[in-house]
C-alpha positions as CSV (number, residue, x, y, z in Angstrom):
1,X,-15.6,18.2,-15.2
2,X,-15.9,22.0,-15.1
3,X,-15.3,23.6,-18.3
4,X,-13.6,27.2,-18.3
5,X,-13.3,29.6,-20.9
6,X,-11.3,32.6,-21.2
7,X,-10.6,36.1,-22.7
8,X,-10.5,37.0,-26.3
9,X,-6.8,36.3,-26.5
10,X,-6.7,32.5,-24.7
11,X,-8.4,30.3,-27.9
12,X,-10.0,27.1,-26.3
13,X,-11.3,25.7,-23.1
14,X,-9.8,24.6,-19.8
15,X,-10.9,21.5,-17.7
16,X,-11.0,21.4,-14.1
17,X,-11.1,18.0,-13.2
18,X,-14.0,16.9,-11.1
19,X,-11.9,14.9,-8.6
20,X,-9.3,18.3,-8.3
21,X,-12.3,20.0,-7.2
22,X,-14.0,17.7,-5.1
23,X,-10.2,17.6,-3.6
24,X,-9.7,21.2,-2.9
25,X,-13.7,21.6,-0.9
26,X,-13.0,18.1,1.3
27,X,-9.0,19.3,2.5
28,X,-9.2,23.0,2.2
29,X,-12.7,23.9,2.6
30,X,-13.7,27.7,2.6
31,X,-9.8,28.3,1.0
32,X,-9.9,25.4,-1.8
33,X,-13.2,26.6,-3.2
34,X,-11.8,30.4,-3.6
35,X,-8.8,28.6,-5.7
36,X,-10.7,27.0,-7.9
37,X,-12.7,29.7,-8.2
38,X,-9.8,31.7,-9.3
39,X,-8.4,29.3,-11.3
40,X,-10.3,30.8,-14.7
41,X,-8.9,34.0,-14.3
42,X,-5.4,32.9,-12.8
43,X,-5.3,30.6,-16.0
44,X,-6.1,33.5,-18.4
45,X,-3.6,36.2,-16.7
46,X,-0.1,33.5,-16.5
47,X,-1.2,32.5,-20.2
48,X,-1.3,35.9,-21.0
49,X,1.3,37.6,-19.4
50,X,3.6,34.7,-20.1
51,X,2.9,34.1,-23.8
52,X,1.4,30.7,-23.7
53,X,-1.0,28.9,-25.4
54,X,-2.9,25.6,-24.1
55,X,-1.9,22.6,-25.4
56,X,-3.7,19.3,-24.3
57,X,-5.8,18.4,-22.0
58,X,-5.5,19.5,-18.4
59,X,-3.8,17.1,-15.2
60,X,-3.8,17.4,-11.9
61,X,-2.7,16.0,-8.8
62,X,-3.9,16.4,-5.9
63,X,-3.4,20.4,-5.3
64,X,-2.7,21.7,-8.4
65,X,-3.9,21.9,-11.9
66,X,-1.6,21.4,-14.7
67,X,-1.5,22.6,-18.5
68,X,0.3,21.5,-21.1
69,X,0.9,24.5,-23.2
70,X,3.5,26.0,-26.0
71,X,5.5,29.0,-25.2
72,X,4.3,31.2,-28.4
73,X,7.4,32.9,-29.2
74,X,9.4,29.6,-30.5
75,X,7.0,26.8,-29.8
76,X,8.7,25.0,-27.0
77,X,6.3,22.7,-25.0
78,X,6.0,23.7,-21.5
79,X,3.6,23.2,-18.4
80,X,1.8,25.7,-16.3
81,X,1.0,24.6,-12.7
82,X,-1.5,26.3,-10.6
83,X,-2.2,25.3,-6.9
84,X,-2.4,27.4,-3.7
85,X,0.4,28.8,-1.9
86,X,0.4,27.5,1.5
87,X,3.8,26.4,3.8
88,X,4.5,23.2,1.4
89,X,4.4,24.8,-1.6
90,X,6.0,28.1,-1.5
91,X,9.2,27.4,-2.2
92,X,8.1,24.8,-5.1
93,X,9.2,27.5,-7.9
94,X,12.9,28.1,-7.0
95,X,13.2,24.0,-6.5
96,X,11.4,23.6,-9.9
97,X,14.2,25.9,-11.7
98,X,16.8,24.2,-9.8
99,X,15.7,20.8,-11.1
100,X,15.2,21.9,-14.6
101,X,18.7,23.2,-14.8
């Protein structure tokens, strides 16, 4: 498990499960590794910009990594998914809002 910290304003550590990883280098290869490279500073710039805070450990499946966090301004639990934008996913945000309507 990879351990991740970020900036002043993100309090605690985020996992990057081995097996995410080891996923991303076998079926993405030069691409995968650059995502989970950037996963420390995506992380940091959603919670930021978004006002959330981590909150549990981290999931994944097998493209994307998963936090469990608290939106800061009333509390309510939320998740934040990170995984690369490719043809499958792209339109995963606007089905996402449609199912949590």
């Amino acid at each position: 498990m990879v351990r991740l910290t970020h900036g002043p304003r993100i309090a605690g550590v985020i996992d990057i499960p081995d097996e995410l990883i080891a996923t991303q280098y076998a079926y993405n290869g030069a691409a995968g590794r650059a995502f989970i490279a950037a996963l420390p500073e995506l992380a940091g710039r959603f919670l930021e910009e978004w006002g959330l805070r981590p909150d549990g450990p981290s999931m994944y499946g097998v493209c994307a990594l998963v936090l469990p966090v608290v939106r800061e301004a009333d509390g309510v639990p939320a998740a934040l998914k990170l995984q690369p934008v490719d043809e499958e996913t792209a339109g995963e945000p606007v089905a996402l809002r449609a199912w949590a309507a």
